[in-house]
N, CA, C and O atoms as CSV, one atom per row, in Angstrom:
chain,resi,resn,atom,element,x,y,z
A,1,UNK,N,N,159.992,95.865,196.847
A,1,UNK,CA,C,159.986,95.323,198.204
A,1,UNK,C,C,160.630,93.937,198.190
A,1,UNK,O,O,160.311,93.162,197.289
A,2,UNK,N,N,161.480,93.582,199.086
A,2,UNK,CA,C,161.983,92.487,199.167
A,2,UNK,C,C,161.263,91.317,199.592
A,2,UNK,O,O,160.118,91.571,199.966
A,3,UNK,N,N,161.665,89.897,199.652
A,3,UNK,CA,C,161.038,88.935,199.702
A,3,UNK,C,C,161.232,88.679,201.177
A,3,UNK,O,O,162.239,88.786,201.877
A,4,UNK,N,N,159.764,88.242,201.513
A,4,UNK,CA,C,159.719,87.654,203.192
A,4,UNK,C,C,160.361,86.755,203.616
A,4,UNK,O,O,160.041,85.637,203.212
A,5,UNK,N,N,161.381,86.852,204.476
A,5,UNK,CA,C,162.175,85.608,205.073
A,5,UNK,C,C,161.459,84.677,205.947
A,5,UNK,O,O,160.678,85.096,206.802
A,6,UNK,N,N,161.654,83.631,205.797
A,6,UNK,CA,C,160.793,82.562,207.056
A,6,UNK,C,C,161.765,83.121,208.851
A,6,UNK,O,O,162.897,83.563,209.043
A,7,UNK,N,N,160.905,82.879,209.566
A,7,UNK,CA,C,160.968,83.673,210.886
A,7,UNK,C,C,161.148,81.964,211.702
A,7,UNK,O,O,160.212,81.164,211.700
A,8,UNK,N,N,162.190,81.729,212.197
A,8,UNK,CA,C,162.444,80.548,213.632
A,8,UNK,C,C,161.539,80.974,214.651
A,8,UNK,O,O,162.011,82.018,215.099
A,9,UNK,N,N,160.171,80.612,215.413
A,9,UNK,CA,C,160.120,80.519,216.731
A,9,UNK,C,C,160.356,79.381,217.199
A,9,UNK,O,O,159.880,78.341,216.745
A,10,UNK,N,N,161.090,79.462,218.121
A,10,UNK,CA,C,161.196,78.189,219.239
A,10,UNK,C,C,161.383,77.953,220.185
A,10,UNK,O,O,162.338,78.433,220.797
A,11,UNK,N,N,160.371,76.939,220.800
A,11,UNK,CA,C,160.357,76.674,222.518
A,11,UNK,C,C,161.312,75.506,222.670
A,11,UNK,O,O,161.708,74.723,221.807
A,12,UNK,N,N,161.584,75.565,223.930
A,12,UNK,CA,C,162.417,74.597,224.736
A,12,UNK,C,C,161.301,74.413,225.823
A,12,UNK,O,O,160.721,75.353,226.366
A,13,UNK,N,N,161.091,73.187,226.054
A,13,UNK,CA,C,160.509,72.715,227.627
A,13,UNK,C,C,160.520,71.739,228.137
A,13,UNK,O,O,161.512,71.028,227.975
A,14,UNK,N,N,159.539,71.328,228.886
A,14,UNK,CA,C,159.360,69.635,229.076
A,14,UNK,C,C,157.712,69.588,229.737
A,14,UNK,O,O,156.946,70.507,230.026
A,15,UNK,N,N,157.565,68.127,229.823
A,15,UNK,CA,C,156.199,67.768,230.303
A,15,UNK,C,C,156.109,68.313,231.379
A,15,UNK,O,O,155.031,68.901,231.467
A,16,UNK,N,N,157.270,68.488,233.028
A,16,UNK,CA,C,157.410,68.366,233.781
A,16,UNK,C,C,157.843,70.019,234.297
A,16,UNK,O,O,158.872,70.583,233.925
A,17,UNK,N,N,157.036,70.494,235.023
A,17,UNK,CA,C,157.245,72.076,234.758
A,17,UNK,C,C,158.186,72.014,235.940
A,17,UNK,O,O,158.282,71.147,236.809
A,18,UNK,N,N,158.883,73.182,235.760
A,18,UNK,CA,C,159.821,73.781,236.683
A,18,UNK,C,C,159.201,74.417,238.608
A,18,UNK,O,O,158.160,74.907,239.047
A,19,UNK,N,N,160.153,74.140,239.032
A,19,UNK,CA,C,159.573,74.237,240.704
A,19,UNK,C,C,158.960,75.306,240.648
A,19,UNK,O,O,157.766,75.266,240.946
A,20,UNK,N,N,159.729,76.960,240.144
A,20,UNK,CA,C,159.266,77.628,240.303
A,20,UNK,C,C,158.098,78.123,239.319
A,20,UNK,O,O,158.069,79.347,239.199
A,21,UNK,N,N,157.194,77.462,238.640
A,21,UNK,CA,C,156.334,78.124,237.502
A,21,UNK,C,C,155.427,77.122,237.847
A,21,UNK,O,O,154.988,76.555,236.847
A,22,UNK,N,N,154.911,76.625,239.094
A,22,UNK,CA,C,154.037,75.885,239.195
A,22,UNK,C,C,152.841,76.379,238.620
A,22,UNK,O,O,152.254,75.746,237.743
A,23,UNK,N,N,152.429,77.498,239.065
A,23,UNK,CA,C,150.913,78.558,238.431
A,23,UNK,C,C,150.722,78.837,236.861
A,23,UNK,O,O,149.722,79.186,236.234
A,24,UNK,N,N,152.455,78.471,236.315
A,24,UNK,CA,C,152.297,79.058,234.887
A,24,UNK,C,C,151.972,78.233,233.812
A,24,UNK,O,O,152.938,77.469,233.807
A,25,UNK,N,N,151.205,77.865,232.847
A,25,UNK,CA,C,150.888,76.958,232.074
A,25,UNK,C,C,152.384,76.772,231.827
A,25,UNK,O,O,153.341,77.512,232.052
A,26,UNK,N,N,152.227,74.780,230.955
A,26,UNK,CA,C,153.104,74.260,230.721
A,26,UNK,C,C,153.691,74.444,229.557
A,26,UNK,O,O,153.021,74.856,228.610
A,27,UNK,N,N,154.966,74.187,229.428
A,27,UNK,CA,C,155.929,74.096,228.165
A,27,UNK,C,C,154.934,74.025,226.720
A,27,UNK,O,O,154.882,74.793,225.760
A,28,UNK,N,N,154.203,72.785,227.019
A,28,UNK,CA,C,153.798,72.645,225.676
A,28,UNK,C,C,152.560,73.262,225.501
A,28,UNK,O,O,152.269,73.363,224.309
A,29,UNK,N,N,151.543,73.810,226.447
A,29,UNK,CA,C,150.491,75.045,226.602
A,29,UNK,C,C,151.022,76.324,225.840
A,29,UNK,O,O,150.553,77.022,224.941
A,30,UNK,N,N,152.322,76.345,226.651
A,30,UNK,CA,C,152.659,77.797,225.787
A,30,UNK,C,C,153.168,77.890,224.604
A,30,UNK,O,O,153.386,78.954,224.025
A,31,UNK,N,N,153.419,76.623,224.110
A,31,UNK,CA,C,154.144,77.019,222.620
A,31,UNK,C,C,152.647,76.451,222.169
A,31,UNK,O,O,152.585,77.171,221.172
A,32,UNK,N,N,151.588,75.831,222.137
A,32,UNK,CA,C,150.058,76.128,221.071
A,32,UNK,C,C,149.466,77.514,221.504
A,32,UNK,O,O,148.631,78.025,220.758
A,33,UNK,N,N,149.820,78.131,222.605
A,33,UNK,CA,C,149.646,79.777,222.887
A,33,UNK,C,C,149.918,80.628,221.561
A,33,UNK,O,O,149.254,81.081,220.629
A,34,UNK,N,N,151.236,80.601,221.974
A,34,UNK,CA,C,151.733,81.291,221.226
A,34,UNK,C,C,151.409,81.282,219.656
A,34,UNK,O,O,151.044,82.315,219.095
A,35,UNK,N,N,151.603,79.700,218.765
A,35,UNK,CA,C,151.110,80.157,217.746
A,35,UNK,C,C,149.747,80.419,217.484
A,35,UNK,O,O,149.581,80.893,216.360
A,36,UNK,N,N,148.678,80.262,218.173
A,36,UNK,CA,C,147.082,81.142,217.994
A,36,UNK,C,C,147.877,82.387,218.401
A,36,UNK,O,O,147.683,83.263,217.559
A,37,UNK,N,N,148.693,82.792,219.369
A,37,UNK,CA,C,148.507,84.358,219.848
A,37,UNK,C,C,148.977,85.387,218.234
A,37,UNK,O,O,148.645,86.478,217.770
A,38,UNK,N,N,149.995,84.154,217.792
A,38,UNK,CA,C,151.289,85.254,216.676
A,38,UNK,C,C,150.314,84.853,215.161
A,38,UNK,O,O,150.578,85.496,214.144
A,39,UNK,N,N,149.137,83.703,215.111
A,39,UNK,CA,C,148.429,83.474,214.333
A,39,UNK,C,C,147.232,84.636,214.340
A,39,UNK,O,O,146.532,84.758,213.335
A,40,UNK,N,N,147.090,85.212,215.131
A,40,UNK,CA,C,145.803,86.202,214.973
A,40,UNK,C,C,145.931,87.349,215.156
A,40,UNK,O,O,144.995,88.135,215.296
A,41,UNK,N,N,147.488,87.717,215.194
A,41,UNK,CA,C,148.065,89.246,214.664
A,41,UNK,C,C,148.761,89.499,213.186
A,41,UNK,O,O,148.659,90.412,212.367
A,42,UNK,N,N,149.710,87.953,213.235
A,42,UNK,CA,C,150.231,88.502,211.988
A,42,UNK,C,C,150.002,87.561,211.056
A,42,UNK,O,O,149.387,86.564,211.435
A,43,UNK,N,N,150.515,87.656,209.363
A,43,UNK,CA,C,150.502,86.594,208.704
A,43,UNK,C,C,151.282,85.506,208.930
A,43,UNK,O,O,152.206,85.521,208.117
A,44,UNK,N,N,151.348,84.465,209.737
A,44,UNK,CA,C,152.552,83.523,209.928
A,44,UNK,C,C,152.786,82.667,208.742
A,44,UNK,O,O,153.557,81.795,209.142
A,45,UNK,N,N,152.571,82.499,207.716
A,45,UNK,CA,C,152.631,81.507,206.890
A,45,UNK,C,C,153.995,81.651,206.868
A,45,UNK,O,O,154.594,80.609,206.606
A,46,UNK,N,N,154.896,82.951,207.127
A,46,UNK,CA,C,156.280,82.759,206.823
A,46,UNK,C,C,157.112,82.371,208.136
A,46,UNK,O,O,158.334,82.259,208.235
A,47,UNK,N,N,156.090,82.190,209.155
A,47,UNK,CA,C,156.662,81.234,210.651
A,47,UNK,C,C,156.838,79.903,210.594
A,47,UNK,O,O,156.034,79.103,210.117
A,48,UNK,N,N,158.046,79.619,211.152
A,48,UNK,CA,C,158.374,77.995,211.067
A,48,UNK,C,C,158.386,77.679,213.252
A,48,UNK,O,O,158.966,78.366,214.092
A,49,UNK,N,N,157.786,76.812,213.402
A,49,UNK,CA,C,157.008,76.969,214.571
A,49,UNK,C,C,157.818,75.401,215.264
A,49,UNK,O,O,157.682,74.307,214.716
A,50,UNK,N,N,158.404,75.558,216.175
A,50,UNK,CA,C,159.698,74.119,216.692
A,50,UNK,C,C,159.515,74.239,217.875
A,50,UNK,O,O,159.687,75.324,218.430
A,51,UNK,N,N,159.096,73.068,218.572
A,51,UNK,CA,C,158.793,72.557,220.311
A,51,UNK,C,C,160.134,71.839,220.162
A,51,UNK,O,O,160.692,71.436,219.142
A,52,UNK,N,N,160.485,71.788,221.365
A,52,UNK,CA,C,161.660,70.822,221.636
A,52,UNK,C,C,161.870,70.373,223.344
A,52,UNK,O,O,162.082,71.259,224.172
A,53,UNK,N,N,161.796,69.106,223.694
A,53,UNK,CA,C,161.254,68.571,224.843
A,53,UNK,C,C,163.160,68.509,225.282
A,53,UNK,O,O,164.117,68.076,224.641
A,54,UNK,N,N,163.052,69.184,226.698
A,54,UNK,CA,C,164.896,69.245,226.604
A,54,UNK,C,C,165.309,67.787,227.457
A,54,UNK,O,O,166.494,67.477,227.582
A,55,UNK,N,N,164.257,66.978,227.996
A,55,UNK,CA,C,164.102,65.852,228.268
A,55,UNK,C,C,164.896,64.637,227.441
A,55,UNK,O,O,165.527,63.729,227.983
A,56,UNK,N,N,164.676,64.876,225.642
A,56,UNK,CA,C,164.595,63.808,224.517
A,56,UNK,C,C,165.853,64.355,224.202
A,56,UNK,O,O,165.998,65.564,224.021
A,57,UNK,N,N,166.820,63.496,224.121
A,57,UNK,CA,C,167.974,63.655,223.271
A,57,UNK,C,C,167.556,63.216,221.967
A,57,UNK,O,O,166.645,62.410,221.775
A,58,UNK,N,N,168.528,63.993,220.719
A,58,UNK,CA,C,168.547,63.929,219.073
A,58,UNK,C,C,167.428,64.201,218.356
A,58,UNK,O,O,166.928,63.563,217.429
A,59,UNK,N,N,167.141,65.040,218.788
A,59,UNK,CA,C,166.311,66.475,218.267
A,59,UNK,C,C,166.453,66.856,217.162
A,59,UNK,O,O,167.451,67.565,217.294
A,60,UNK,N,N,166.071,66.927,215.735
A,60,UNK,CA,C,167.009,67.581,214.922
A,60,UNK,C,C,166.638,69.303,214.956
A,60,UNK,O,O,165.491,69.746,214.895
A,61,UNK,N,N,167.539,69.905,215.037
A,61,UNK,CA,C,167.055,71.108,215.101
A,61,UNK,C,C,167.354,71.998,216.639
A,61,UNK,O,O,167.309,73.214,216.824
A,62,UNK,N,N,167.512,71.437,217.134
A,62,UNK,CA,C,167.672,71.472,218.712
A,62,UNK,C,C,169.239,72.085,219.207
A,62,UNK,O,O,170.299,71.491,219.012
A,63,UNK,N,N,169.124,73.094,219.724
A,63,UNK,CA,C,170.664,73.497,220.403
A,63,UNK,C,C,171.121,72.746,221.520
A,63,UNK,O,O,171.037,73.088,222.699
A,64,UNK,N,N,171.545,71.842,221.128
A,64,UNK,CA,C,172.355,71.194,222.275
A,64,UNK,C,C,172.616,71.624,223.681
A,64,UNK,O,O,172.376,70.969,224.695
A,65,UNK,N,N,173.300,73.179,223.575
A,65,UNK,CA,C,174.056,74.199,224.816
A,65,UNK,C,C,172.738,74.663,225.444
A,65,UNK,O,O,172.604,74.704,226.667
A,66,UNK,N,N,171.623,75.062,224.463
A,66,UNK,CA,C,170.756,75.623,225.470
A,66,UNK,C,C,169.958,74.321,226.447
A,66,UNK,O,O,169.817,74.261,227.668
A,67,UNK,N,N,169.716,73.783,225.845
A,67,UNK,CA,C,168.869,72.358,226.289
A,67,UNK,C,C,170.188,72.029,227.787
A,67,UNK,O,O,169.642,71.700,228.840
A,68,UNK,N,N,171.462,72.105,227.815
A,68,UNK,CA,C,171.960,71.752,228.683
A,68,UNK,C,C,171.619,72.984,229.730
A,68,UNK,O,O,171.085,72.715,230.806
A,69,UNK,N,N,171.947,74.344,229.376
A,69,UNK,CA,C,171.905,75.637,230.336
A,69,UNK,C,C,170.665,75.015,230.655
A,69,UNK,O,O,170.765,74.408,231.721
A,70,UNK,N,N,169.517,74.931,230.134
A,70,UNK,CA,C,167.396,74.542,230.960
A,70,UNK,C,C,168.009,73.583,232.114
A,70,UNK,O,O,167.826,73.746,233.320
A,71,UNK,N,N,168.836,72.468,231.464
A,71,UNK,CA,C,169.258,71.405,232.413
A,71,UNK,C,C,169.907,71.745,233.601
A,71,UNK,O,O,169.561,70.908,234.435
A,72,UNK,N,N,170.595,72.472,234.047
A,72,UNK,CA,C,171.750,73.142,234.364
A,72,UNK,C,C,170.878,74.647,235.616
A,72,UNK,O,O,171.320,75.195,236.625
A,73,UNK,N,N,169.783,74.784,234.988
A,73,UNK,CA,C,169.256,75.299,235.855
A,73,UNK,C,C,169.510,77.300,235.273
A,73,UNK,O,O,168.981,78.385,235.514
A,74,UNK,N,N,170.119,77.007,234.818
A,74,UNK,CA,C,170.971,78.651,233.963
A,74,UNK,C,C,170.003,79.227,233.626
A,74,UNK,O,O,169.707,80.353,234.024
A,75,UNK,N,N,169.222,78.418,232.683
A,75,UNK,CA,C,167.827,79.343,231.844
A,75,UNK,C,C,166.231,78.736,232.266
A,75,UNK,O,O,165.979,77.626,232.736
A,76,UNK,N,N,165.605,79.453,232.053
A,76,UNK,CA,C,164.009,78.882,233.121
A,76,UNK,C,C,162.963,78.699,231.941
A,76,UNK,O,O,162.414,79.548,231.238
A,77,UNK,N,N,162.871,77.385,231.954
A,77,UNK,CA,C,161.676,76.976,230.653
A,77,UNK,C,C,160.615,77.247,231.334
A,77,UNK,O,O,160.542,77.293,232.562
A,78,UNK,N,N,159.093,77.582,229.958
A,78,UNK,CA,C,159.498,77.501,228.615
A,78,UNK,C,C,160.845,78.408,228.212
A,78,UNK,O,O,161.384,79.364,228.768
A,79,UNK,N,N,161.047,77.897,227.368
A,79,UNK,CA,C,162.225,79.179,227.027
A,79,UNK,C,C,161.658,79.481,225.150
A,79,UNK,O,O,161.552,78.506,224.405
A,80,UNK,N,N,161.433,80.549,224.768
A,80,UNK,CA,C,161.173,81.334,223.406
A,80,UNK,C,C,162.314,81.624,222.911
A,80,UNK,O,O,163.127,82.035,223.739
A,81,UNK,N,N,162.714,81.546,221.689
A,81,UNK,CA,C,163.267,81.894,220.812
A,81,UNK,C,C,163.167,82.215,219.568
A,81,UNK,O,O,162.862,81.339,218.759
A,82,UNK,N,N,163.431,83.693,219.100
A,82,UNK,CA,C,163.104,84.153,218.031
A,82,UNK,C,C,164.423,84.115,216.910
A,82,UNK,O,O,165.037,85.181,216.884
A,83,UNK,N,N,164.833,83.282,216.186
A,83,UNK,CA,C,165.787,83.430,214.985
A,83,UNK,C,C,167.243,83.725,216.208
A,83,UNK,O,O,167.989,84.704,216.224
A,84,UNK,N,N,167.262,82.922,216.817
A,84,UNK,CA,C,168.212,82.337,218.309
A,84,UNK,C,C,168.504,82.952,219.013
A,84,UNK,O,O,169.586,82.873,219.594
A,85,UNK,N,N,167.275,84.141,219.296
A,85,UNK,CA,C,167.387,85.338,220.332
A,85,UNK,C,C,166.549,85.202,221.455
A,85,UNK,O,O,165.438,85.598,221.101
A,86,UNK,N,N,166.520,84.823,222.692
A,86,UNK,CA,C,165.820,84.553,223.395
A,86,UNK,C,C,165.041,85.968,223.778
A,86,UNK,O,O,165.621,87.027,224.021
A,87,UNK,N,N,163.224,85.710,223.782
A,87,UNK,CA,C,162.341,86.747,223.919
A,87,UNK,C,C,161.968,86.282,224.854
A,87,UNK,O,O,161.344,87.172,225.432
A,88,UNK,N,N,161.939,85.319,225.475
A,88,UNK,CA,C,160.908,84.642,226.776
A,88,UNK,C,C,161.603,83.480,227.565
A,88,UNK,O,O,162.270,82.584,227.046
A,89,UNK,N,N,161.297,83.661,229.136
A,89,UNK,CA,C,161.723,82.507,229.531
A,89,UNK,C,C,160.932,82.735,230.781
A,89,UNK,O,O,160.478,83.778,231.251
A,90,UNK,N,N,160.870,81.209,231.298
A,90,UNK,CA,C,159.829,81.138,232.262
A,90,UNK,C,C,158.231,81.199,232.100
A,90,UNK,O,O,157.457,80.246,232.201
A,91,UNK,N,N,157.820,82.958,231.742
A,91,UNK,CA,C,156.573,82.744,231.375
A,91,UNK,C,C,156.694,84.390,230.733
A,91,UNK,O,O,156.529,85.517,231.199
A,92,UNK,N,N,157.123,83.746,229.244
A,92,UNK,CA,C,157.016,84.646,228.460
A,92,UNK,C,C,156.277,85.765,228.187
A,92,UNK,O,O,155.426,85.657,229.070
A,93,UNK,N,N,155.966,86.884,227.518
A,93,UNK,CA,C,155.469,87.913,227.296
A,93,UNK,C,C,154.984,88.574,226.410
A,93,UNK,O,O,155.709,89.526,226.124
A,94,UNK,N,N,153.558,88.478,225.498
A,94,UNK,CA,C,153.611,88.809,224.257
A,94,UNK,C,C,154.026,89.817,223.558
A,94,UNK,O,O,154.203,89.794,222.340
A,95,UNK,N,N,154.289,91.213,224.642
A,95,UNK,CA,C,154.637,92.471,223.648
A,95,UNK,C,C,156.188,92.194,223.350
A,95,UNK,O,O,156.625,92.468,222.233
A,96,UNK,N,N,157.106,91.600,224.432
A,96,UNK,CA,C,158.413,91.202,224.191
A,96,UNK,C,C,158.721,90.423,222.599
A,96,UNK,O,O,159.599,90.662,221.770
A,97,UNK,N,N,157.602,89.414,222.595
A,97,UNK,CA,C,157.277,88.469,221.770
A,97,UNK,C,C,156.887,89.271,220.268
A,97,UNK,O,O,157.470,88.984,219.222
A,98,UNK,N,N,156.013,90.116,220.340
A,98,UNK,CA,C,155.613,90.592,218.739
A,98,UNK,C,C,156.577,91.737,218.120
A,98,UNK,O,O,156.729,91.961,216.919
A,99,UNK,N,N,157.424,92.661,219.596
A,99,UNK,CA,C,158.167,93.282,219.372
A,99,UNK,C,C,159.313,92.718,218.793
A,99,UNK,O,O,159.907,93.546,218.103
A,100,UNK,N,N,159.980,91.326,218.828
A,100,UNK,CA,C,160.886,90.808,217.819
A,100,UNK,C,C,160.740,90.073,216.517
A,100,UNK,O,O,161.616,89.693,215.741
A,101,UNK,N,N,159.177,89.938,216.444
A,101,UNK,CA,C,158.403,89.477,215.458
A,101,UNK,C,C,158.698,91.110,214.472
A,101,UNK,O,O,159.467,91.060,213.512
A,102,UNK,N,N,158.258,91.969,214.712
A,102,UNK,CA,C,157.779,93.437,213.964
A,102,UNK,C,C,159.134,93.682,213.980
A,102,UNK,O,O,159.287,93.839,212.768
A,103,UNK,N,N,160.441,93.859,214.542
A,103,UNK,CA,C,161.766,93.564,213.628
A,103,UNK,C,C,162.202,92.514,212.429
A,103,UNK,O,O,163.114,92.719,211.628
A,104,UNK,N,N,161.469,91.505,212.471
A,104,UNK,CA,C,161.928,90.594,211.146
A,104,UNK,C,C,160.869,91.194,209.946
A,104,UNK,O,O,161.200,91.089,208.766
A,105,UNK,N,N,159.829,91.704,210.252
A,105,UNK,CA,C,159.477,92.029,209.008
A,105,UNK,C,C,157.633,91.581,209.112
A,105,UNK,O,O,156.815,92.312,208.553
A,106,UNK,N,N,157.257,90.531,209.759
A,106,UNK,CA,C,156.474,90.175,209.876
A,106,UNK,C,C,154.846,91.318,209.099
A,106,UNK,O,O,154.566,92.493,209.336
A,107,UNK,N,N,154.331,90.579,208.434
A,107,UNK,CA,C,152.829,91.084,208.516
A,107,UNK,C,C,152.242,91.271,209.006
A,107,UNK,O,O,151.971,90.213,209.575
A,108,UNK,N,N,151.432,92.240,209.469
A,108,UNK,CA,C,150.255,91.914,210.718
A,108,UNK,C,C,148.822,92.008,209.341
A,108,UNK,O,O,148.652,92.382,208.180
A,109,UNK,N,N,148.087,91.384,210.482
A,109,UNK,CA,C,146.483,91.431,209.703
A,109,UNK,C,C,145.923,92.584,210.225
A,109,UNK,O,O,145.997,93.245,211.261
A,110,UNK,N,N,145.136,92.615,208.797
A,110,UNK,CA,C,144.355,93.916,208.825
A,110,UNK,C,C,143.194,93.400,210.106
A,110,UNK,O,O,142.697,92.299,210.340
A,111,UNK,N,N,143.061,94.606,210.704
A,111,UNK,CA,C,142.211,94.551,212.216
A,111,UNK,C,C,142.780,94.491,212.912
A,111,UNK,O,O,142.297,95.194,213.800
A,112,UNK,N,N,144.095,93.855,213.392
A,112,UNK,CA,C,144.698,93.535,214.312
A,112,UNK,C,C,145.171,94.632,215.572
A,112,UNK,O,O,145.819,94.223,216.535
């Protein structure tokens, strides 16, 4: 069996939620969501877990183009990204979410 690759999730957001997602928890709500949600299905130790406020310029790590499209109005934060595939935007979805998790390979825990 081959060796587990580390898995990118990453949010894009800001403090300041979008007009239309007033009802939906915030940027940074949903990315500590998410890792309890992807923490109590699978093994994440091989998840590398990146907030990025599209507010803060020089980010390291940070896509420049997408942070402008959030700006720009193009894409609807939070915005998810799995290994630079967007699974979520606005107000993401967990089966969308574990379904690109269970393509990289991911573990799940026993019980789950």
């Amino acid at each position: 069996m081959g060796e587990q690759q580390r898995v990118r999730v990453e949010v894009y957001g800001a403090d300041v939620k979008c007009a239309s997602c007033v009802n939906a928890p915030g940027s940074k709500e949903t990315y500590e969501w998410l890792q309890a949600a992807i923490g109590r299905k699978y093994n994440d130790s091989m998840v590398t877990y990146n907030y990025y406020d599209i507010s803060q310029e020089g980010q390291d790590g940070a896509d420049i183009s997408i942070i402008q499209q959030l700006l720009d109005d193009e894409l609807f934060y939070p915005l998810v990204l799995i290994e630079n595939e967007i699974v979520g935007e606005g107000d993401p979805r967990l089966k969308k979410i574990y379904k690109a998790l269970d393509k990289y390979g991911l573990q799940t825990k026993e019980n789950s």
